[in-house]
C-alpha positions as CSV (number, residue, x, y, z in Angstrom):
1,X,1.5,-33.3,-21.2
2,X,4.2,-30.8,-22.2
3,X,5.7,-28.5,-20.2
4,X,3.4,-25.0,-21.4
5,X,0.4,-27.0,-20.7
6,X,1.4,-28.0,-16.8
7,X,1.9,-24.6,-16.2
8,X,-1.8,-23.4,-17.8
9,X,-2.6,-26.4,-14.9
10,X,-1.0,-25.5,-12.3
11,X,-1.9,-21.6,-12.6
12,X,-6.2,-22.9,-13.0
13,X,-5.3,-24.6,-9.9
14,X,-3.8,-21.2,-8.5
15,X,-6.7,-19.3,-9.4
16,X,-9.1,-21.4,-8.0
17,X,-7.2,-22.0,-4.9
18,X,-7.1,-17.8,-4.5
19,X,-10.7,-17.5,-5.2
20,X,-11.6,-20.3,-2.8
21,X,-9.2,-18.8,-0.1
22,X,-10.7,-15.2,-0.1
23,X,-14.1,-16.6,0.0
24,X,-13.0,-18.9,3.0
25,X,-11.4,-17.0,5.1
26,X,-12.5,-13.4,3.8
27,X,-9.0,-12.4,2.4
28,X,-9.5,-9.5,0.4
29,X,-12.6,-10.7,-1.8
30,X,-13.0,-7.7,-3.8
31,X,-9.7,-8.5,-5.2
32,X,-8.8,-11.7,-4.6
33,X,-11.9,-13.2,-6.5
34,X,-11.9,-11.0,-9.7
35,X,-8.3,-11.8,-9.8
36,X,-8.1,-15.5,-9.2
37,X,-11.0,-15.9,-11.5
38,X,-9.4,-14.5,-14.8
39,X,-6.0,-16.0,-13.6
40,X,-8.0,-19.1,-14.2
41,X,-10.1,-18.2,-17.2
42,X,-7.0,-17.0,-19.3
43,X,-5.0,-20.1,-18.3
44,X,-7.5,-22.7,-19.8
45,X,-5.4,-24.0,-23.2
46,X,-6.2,-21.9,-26.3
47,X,-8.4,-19.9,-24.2
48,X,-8.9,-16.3,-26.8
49,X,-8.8,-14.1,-23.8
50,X,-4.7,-15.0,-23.6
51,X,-4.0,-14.3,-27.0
52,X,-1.2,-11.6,-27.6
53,X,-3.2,-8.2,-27.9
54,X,-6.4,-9.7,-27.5
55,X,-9.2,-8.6,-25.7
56,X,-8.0,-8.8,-22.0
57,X,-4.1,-7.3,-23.4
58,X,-5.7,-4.0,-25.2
59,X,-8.0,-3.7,-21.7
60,X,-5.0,-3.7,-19.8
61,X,-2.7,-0.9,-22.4
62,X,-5.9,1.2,-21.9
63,X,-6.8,0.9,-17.9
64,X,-3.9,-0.1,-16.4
65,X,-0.6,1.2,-18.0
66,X,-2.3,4.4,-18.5
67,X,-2.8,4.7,-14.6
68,X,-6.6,5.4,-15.1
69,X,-7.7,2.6,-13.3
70,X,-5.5,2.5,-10.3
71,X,-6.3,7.1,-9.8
72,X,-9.7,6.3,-10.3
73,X,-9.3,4.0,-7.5
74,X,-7.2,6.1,-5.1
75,X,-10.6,9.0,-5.5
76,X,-12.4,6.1,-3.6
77,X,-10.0,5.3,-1.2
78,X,-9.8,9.6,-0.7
79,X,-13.5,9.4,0.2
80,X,-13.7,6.6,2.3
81,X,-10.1,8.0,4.3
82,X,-10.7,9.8,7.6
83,X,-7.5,12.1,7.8
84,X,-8.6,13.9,11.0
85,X,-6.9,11.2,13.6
86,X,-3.5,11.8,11.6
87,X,-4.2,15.7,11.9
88,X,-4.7,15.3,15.2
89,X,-1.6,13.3,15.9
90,X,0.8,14.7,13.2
91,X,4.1,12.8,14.7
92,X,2.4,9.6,13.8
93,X,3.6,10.6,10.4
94,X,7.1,9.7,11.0
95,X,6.1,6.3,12.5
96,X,4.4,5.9,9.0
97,X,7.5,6.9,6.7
98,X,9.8,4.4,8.4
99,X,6.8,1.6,8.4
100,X,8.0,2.1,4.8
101,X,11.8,0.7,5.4
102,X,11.2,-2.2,3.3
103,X,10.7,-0.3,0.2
104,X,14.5,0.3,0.3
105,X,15.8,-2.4,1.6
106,X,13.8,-4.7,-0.9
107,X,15.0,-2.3,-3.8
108,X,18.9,-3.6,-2.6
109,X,17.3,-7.0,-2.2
110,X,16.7,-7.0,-5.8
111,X,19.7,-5.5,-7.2
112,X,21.5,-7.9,-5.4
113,X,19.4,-10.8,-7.4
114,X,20.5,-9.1,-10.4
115,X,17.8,-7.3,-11.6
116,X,18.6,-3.7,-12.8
117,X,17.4,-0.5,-11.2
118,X,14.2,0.2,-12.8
119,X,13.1,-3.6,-12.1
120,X,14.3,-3.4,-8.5
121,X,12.0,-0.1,-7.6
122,X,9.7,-1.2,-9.3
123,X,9.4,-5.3,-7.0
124,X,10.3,-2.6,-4.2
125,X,6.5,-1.0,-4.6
126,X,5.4,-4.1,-3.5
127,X,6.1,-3.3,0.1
128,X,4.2,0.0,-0.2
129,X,1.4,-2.4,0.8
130,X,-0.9,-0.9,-1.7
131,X,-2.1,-2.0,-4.9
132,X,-2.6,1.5,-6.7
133,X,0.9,2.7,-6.4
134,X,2.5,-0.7,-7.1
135,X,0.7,-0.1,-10.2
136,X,1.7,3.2,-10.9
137,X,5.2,2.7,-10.3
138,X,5.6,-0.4,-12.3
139,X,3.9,0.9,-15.1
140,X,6.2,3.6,-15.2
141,X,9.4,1.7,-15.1
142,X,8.8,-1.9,-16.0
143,X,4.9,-2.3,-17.9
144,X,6.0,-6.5,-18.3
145,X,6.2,-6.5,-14.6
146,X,2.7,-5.1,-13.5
147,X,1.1,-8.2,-13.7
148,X,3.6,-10.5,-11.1
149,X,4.0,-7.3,-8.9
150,X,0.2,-6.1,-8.4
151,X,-0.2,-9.6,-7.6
152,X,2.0,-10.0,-5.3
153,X,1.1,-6.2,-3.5
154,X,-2.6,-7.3,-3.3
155,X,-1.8,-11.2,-2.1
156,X,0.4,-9.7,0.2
157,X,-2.2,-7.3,1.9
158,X,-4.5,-9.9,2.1
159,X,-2.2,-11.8,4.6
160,X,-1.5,-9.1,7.0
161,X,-3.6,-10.6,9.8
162,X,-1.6,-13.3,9.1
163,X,1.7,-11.4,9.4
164,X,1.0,-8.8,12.8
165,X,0.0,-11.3,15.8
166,X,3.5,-13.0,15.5
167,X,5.5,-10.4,14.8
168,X,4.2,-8.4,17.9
169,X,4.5,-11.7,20.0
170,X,7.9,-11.6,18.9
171,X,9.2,-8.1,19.4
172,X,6.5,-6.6,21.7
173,X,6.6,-7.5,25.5
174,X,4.1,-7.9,27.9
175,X,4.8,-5.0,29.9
176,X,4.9,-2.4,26.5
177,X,1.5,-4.4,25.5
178,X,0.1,-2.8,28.7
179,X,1.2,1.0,27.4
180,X,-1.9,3.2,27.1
181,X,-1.6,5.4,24.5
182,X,-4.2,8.2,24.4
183,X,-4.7,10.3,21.0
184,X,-6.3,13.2,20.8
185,X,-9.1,13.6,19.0
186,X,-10.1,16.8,18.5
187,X,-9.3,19.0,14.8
188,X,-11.1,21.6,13.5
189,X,-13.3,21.6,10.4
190,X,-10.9,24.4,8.8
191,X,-8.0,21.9,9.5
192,X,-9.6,18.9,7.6
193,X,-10.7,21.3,4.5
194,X,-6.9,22.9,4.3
195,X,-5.5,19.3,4.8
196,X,-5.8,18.1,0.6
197,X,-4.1,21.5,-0.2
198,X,-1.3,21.8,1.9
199,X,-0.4,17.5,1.6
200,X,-0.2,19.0,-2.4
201,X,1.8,21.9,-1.9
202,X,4.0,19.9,0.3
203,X,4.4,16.9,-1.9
204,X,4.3,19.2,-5.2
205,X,7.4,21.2,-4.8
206,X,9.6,18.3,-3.2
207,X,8.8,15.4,-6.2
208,X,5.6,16.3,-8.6
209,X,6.0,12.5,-9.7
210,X,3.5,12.3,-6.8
211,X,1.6,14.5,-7.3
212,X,-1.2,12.0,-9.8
213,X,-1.7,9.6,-6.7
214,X,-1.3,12.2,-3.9
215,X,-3.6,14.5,-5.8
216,X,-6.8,12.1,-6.4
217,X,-6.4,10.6,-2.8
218,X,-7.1,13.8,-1.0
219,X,-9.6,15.1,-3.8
220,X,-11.5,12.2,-2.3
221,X,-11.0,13.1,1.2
222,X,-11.9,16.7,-0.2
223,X,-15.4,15.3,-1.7
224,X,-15.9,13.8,1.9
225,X,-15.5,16.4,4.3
226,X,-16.5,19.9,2.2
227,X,-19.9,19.5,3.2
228,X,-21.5,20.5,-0.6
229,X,-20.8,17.6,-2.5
230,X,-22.5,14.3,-0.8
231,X,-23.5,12.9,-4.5
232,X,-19.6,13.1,-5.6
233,X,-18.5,11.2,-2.5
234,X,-21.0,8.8,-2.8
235,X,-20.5,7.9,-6.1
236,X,-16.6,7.9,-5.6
237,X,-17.0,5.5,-2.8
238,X,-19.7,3.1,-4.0
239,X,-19.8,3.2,-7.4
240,X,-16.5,4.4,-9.4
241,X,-14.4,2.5,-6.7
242,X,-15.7,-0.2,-7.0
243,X,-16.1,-0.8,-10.8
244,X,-12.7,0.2,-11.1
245,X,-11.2,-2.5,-8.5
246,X,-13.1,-5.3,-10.9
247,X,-11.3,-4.3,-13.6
248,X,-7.9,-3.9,-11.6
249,X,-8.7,-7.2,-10.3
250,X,-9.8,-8.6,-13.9
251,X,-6.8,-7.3,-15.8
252,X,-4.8,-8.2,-13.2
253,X,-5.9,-11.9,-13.0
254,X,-5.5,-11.7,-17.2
255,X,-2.3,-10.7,-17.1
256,X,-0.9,-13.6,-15.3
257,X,-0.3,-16.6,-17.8
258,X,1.8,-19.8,-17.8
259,X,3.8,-18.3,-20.8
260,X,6.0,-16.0,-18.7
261,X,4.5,-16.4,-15.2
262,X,6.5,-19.9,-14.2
263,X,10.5,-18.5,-14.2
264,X,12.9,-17.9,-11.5
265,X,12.7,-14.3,-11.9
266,X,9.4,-14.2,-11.0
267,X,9.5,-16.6,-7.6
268,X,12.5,-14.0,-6.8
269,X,9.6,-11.0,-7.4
270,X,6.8,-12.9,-5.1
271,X,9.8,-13.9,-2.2
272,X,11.3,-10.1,-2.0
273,X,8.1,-8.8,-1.8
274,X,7.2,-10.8,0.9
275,X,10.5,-10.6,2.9
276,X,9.9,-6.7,2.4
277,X,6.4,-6.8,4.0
278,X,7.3,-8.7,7.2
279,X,10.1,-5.9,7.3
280,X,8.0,-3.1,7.1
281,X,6.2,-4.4,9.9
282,X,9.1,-5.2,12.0
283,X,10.8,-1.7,11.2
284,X,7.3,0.2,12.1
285,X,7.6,-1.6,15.4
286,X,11.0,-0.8,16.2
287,X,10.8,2.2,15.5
288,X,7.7,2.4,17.9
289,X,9.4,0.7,21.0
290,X,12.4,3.9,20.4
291,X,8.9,6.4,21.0
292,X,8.3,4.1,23.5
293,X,12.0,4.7,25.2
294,X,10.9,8.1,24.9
295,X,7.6,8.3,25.9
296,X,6.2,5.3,28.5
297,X,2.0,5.8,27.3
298,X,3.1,5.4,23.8
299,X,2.3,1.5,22.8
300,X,5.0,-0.1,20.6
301,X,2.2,-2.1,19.5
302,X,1.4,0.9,17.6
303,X,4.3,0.2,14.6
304,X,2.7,-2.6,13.1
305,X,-0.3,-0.2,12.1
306,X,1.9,2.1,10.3
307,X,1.8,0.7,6.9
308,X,-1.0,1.6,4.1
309,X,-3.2,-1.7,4.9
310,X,-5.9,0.3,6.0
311,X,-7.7,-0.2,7.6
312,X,-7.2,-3.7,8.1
313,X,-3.8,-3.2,10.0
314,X,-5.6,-0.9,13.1
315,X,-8.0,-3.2,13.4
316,X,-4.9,-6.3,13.9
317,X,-3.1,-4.3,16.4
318,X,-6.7,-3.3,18.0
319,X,-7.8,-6.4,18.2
320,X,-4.2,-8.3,19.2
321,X,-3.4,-5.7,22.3
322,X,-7.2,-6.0,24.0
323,X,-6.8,-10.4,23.3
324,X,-3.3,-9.6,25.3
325,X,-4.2,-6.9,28.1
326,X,-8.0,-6.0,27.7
327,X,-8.0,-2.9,29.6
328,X,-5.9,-1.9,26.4
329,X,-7.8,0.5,24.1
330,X,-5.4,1.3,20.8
331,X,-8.0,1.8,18.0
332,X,-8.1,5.6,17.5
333,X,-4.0,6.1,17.7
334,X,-3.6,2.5,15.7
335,X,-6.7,4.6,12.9
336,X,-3.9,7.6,13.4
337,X,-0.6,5.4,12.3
338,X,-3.0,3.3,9.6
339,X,-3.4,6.7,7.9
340,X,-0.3,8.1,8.3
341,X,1.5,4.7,6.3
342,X,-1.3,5.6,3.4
343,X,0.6,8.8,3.0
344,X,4.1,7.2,4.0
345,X,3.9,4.6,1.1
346,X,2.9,7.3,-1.7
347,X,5.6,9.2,-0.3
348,X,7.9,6.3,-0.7
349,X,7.4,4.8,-3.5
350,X,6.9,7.9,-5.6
351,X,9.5,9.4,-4.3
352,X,11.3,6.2,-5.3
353,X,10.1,6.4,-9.0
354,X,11.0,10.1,-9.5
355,X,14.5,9.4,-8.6
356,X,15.2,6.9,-10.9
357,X,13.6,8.4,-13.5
358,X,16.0,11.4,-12.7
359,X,18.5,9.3,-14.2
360,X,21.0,8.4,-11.5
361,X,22.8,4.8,-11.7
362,X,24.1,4.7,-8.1
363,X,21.4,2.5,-5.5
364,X,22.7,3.8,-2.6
365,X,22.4,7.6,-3.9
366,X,19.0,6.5,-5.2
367,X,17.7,5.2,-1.9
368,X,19.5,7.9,0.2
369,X,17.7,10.7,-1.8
370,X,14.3,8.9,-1.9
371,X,14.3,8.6,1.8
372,X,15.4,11.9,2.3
373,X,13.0,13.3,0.1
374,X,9.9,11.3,2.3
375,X,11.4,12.4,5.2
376,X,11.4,15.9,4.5
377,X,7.5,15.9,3.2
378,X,6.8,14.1,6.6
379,X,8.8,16.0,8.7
380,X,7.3,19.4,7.2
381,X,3.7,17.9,7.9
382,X,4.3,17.3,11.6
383,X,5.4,20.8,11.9
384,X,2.7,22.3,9.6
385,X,-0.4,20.0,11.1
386,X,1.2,20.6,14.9
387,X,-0.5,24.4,14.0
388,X,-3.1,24.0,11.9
389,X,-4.8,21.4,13.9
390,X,-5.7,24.3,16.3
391,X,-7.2,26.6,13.8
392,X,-10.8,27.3,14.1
């Protein structure tokens, strides 16, 4: 067999192995499946649905480098959110800005592997830990690279239960394990409605660039919690979400064929994303056991939730401190960090984008201003949501 054919093989082999792994172990089926599935039905030799601006290539132009689909999927994620821990508990919002370290250290990463600046952002969205804005970004900067890197974000996701439980073995002891952390819990009802408009405002006049993902997340929250429009957040949540995730998942899976998926470049793409995960992780919980210096009830546990898996990641740390001291209760301040990394990694990796689209050659400058950038959103939440939480 020659060489293009092997590696239509080996990538129906990958599909097939994806799809029977999220059925198996329950990784991520709603994505994993539509995704393995096409990566395998695109792959078989002479297959139309791989032809250059075929079917499955004029679906993608129109869904996916348009942003439609991955917006349309944020309005769902809105609506199934529950902001009102993270209100609560505003400072968790720093804990989920530096979850988001491996954004910019996986943006070096790459430009040290040689890839120029708009690549190396765009790989760097992988670590945002969400699918939706490693689309966005990508398709801004680098359209080719959608496919590899929105694989890559959603694979990666998938493993996080994998990821967690060592990690915290690793850098967590067994005295911090014990820490009891207690949220609060209370917010008013005129603090979750003004939430959606002040995360805008906020986010609006530092970078607008995030303004299309920011914007239909908390529209979504909006629909939830106003009270008048039940019908809107249903359909958000069980019907437009979900439609739009099999065609993410579809176009996704299409996308990836053995004509361009089989290089170095694109093994260096699925390796820095990964290596950014783990650190993201590892940066969230040192950056937790420094609140922990500071405060003894604060759980370093806690930094592993701080990234945008949600809410898979608050359920891992839950789940890992009550297996290691049960009297251990970390859901509802775990639910608090989960939410704040959502916002963290649209901070990030918008914040990211804008920047380089500003024009400015120099990574470190890039970075520095990125960062600062989140930080200053995140900072000015704290302080705003450390007063409005008490209005009535």
């Amino acid at each position: 067999m020659d060489s293009l054919l092997w590696s239509q093989v080996a990538l129906m082999a990958l599909g097939l192995l994806l799809v029977y792994l999220s059925y198996r172990f329950d990784l991520e089926p709603l994505l994993l499946i539509p995704i393995g599935f096409f990566i395998f039905v695109v792959n078989i030799p002479n297959s139309p649905l791989a032809e250059p601006n075929g079917l499955m290539d004029q679906m993608f132009n129109a869904l996916i480098r348009t942003e439609l689909l991955p917006l349309v999927i944020f309005i769902g994620v809105g609506a199934m959110m529950d902001f009102g821990p993270l209100i609560a508990n505003p400072s968790y919002m720093v804990l989920g800005l530096f979850s988001q370290l491996g954004i910019f250290i996986a943006f070096f990463v790459a430009i040290l592997f040689g890839f120029d600046i708009p690549s190396a952002a765009s790989i760097a969205s992988i670590a945002t830990a969400d699918g939706p804005t490693s689309i966005f970004v990508a398709s801004k900067l680098k359209p080719e690279l959608v496919g590899t890197i929105s694989m890559a974000a959603y694979s990666y996701v998938s493993i996080v239960p994998l990821l967690i439980p060592p990690l915290l073995k690793g850098l967590v002891t067994k005295n911090e394990i014990k820490a009891q952390t207690t949220a609060r819990a209370d917010v008013s009802r005129t603090a979750k409605l003004l939430f959606p408009f002040i995360v805008i405002l906020t986010a609006g006049f530092i970078a607008p660039m995030s303004l299309p993902l920011l914007g239909f997340l908390v529209f979504g929250y909006f629909l939830k919690e106003n009270g008048k429009t039940p019908s809107l957040k249903e359909a958000a949540e069980e019907m437009l979400a979900p439609v739009a995730t099999i065609f993410v998942g579809m176009l996704i899976g299409g996308s990836i064929r053995a004509e361009s998926f089989f290089q170095l470049k694109t093994l260096a793409i699925m390796g820095i994303g990964l290596f950014a995960f783990i650190i993201n992780i590892v940066a969230g919980i040192l950056v937790a056991k420094v609140m922990h210096l500071l405060d003894r009830s604060f759980n370093p546990a806690l930094g592993a939730a701080g990234n945008s898996a949600f809410p898979m990641a608050a359920r891992v740390v839950h789940r890992y401190a009550q297996r290691e001291e049960p009297s251990t209760f970390l859901l509802l301040p775990a639910v608090s960090a989960n939410v704040a990394g959502q916002l963290g990694s649209v901070f990030a990796g918008t914040f990211l984008l804008q920047t380089v689209l500003s024009g400015l050659e120099n990574p470190l400058q890039i970075a520095g201003m990125a960062f600062g950038k989140s930080l200053l959103a995140m900072l000015l939440l704290v302080v705003i949501f450390s007063g409005v939480r008490k209005w009535k």
